[in-house]
C-alpha positions in Angstrom: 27.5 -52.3 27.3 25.9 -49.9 29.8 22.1 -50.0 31.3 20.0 -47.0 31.0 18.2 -46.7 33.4 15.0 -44.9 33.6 13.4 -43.1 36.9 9.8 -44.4 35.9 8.6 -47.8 35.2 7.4 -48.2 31.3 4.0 -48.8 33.3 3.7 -45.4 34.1 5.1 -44.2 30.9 2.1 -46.0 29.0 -0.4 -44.7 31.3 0.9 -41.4 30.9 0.7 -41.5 27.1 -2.8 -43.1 27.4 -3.9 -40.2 29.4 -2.6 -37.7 26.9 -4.2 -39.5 24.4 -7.7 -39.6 26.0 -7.2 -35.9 26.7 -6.2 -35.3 22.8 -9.3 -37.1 21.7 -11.6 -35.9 23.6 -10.7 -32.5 22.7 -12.8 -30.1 21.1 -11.8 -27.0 19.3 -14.6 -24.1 19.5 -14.8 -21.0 18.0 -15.3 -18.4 20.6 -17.9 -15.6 19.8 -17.8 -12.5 21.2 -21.1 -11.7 23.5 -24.3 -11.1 21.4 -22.0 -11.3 18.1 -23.3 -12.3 15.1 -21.3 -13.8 12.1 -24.1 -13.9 9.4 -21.7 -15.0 6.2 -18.0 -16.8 5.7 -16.7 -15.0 2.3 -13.5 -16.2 0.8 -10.5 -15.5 -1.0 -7.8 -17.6 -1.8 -6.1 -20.6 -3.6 -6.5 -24.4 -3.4 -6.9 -24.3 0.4 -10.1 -22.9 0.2 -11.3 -23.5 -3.5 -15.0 -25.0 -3.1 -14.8 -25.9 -7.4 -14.3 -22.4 -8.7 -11.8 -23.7 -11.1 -14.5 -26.5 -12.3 -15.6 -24.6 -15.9 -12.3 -23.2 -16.5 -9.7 -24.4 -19.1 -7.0 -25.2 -17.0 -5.8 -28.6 -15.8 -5.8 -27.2 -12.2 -9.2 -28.8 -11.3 -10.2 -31.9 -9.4 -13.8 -32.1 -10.1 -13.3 -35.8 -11.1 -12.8 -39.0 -8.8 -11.3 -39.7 -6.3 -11.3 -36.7 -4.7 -14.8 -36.1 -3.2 -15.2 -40.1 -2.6 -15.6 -39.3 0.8 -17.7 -36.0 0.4 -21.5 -36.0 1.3 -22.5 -38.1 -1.8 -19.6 -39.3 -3.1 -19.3 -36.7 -5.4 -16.3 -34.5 -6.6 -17.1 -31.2 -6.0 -14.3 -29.3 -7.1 -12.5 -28.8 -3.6 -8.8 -29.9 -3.8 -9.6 -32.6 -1.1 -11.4 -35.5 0.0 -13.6 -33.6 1.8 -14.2 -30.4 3.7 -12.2 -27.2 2.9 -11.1 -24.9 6.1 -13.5 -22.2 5.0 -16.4 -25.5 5.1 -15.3 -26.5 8.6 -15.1 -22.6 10.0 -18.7 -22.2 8.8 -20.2 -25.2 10.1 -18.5 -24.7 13.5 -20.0 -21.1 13.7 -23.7 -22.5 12.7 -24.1 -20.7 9.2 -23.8 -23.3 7.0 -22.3 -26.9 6.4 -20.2 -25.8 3.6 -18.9 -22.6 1.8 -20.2 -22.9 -2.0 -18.2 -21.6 -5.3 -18.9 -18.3 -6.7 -19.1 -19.4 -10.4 -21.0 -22.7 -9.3 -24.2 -22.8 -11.9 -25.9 -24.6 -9.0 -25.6 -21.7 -6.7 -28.7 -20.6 -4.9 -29.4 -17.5 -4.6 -30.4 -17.8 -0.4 -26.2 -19.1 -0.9 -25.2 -15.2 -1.2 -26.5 -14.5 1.9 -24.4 -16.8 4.2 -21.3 -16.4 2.2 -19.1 -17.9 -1.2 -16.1 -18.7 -1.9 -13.9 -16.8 -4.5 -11.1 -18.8 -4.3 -9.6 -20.7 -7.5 -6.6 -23.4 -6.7 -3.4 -22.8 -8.6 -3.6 -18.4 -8.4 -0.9 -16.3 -6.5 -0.1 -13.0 -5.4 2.1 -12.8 -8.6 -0.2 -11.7 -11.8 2.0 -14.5 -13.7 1.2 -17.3 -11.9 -2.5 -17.4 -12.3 -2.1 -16.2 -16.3 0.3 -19.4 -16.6 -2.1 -21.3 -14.9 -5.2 -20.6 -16.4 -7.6 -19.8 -13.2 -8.8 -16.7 -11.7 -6.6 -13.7 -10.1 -6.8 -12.5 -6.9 -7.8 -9.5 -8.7 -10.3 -10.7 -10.9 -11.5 -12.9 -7.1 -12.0 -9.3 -6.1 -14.1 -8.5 -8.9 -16.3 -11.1 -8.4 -16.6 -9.8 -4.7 -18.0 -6.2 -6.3 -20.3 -8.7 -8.4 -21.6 -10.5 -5.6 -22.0 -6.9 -3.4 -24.3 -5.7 -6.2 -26.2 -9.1 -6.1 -26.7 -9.2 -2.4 -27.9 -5.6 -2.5 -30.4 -6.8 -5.2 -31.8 -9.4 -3.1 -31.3 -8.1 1.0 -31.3 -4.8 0.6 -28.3 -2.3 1.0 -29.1 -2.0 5.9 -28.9 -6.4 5.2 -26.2 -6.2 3.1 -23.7 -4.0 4.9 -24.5 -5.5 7.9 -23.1 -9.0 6.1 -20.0 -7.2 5.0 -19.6 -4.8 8.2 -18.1 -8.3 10.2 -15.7 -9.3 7.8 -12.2 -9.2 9.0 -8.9 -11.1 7.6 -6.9 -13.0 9.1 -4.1 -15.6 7.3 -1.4 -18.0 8.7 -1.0 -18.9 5.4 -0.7 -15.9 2.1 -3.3 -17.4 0.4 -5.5 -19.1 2.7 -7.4 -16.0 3.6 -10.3 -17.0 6.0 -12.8 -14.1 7.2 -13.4 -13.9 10.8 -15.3 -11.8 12.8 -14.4 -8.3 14.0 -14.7 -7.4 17.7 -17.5 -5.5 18.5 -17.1 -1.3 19.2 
């Protein structure tokens, strides 16, 4: 049988992936805003990814407003998000200060002061394909997009048309997934 040998000792091997490590966990993503930029709402489109419990009053057994996920949420409590916590909309809006999470559209809870910093239109199990959400049961991408014209007509009842199309003049979108459709900010002129 044949040695292999190795040109380091495994000494410096484990200190070279403790080092890696250290660096790994130390790391911090940030979101980089452009100089005096201002991102004043997160709005979202989309399927389970980003679903903050749109689905919840539907009839359709794509929902997970019930135990366990949410166990680990603030509070314990299922709030219709198809994970045990956060969404990626809820984490891209706390990182950029505006809020700690990204609330449902069709949530009966929903504050009014929530339209301001943004909603989520998104409903788990929908598709680019007008089938798929029909089979399923939950809302379009089209009908999503209705919703948005809703909401535009609320936020102008309640900020004004100069507040409200500065909210919607910084939405850009960007996707690494189809339907995971995150709004980020547009560079400034």
């Amino acid at each position: 049988m044949e040695t292999i040998v190795f040109p380091f000792s495994s000494k410096f091997l484990w200190a070279k992936y403790l080092l890696v490590f250290a660096l790994f966990i130390s790391a911090k993503a940030l979101i980089k805003l452009p100089i005096n930029g201002t991102i004043p709402a997160v709005i979202v489109f989309g399927d389970s990814i980003v679903d903050a419990g749109n689905n919840n009053d539907l009839n359709t057994v794509i929902r997970c407003d019930f135990l366990p996920y949410g166990q680990d949420f603030a509070g314990g409590v299922p709030t219709g998000r198809f994970c045990n916590g956060k969404v990626p909309s809820d984490l891209i809006a706390e990182e950029l200060g505006i809020k700690d999470i990204v609330p449902a559209y069709l949530d009966p809870t929903l504050k009014t002061q929530d339209l301001l910093t943004g909603v989520t239109f998104a409903s788990g199990g929908t598709g680019y394909d007008p089938l798929t959400p029909k089979l399923a049961s939950v809302i379009s991408l089209g009908e999503q997009l209705n919703y948005f014209k809703e909401y535009i007509r609320k936020l102008k009842a309640i900020a004004g048309e100069e507040k409200t199309n500065f909210i919607l003049a910084k939405i850009s979108l960007n996707s690494s997934n189809p339907m995971a459709c995150q709004l980020y900010p547009t560079q400034p002129d």
